[in-house]
N, C-alpha and C positions, 0 to 999 in steps of 0.2 A: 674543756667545758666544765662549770664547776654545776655541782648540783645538789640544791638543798630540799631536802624532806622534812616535812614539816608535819609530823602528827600528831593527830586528835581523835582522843575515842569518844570525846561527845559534840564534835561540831555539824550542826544538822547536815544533813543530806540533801534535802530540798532547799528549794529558793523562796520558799514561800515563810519571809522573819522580816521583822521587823527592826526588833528588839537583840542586838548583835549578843548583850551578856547573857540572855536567855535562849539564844542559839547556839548556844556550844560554846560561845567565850570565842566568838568568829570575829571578835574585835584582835585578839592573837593572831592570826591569820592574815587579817589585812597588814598588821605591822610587818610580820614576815616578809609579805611582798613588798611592803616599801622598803626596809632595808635590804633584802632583795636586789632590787633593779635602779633604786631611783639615787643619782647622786647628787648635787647642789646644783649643777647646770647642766645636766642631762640626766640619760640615763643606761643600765649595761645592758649589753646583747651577748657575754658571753655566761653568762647564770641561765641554767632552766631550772625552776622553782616548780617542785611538786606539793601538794595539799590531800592527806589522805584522810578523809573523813571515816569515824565509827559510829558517828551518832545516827538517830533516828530522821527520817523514818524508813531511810531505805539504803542501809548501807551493805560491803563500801563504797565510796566514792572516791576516784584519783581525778583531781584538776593538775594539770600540766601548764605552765607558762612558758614565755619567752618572749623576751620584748623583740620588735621586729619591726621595719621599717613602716609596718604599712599596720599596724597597731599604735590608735593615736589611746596611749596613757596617759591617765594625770592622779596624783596621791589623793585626792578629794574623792574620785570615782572606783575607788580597786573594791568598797561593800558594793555598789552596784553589778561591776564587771562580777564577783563572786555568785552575785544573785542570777543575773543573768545566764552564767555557765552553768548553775544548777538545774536552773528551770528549762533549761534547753538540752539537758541527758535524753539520752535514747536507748532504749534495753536492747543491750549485744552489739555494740556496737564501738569506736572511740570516735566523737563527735569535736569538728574542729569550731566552735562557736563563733571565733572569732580569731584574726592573723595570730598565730600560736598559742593561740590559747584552746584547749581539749579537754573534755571531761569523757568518763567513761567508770564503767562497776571494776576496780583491780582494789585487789586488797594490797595490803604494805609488803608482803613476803616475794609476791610475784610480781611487784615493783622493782624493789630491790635484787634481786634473780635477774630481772632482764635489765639492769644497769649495769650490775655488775657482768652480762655476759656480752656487755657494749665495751668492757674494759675498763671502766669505771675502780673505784678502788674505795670500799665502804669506812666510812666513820661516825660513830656515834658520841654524840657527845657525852660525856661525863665525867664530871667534877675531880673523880678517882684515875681517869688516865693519864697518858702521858702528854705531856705539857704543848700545846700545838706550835709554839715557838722553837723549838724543840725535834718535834719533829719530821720525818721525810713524807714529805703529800708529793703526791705524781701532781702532773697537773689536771689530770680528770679523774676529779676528786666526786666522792656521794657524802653529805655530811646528814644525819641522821637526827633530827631536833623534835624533844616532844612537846607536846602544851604544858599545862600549869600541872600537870598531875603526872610528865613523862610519859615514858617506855612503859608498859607491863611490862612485870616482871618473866612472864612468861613468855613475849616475843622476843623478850633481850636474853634469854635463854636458847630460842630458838637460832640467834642471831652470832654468837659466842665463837662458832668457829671461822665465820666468813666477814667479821667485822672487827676495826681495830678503834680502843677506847682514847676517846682525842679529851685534851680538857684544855679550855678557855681562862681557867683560873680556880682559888678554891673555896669560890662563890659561887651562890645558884642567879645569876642572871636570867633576865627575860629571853626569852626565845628570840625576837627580834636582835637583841643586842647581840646574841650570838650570831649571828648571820652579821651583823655588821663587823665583827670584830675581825671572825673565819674573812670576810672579804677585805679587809684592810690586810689582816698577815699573808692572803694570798696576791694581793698588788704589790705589798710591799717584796713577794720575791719574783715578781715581773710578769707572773702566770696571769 
């Protein structure tokens, strides 16, 4: 199972926006899940896509995905499905909104901790690592991608002995395009 993390220290918490750039830049977000899950004529079921929100008003927030039979998707609706998963949280609880799709209060650290103790195997992206063509990815992969302003530097600190630095090239591409890229090198070795 391959698994993208996708965070954001200002993409709101609530479902109550309108206005996607003035919600945290929750237009990043939605790309992610579309390169994510949706291919030309269908779409993947072996990605689960997390969304860790830091922004206001009530964070954090972890949305979890997974396209699933009985989840009807389409690219025109993933601001809504976001909106929707927001405004359907429940305090203390992980609430399933809708066929794999979940929201619940988990910060990124005790995300990543209970991926990684499913066997998972962490990677973050940056520019400065080792080249992802390159290298040896298990196939239950965590790949670690931030918004337009990254990683703090003080959770990629935090992150340093349990995480291995992958790089896509040595350009800063869009968050989305990184997920498309991680999911094309990982078809192309049959995972």
């Amino acid at each position: 199972m391959r698994h993208f993390v996708y965070f954001s220290q200002k993409a709101q918490t609530s479902g109550n926006f309108d206005d996607l750039m003035k919600a945290g830049r929750l237009d990043i977000a939605i790309h992610v899940i579309i390169a994510s899950f949706f291919l030309s004529h269908g779409v993947r079921d072996d990605v689960k896509t997390h969304l860790v929100f830091y922004g206001m008003p009530d964070p954090p927030k972890h949305i979890e995905m997974q396209v699933t039979p009985e989840l009807d998707i389409s690219k025109k609706d993933v601001a809504t499905l976001i909106k929707k998963i927001l405004y359907k949280y429940k305090p203390g609880q992980k609430t399933e909104v809708l066929p794999g799709c979940f929201i619940e209060k988990k910060n990124l650290f005790d995300l990543l901790e209970e991926l990684i103790e499913q066997g998972n195997e962490l990677f973050i992206l940056d520019k400065r690592g080792e080249k992802l063509r390159d290298a040896e990815l298990p196939e239950n992969c965590i790949f670690l991608i931030g918004d337009q302003d990254g990683i703090p530097k003080k959770e990629l600190r935090r992150l340093k002995g349990v995480a291995n630095k992958i790089s896509i090239g040595p350009k800063m591409y869009f968050a989305s395009h990184v997920v498309a890229v991680v999911n094309n090198e990982l078809d192309n070795r049959g995972y």
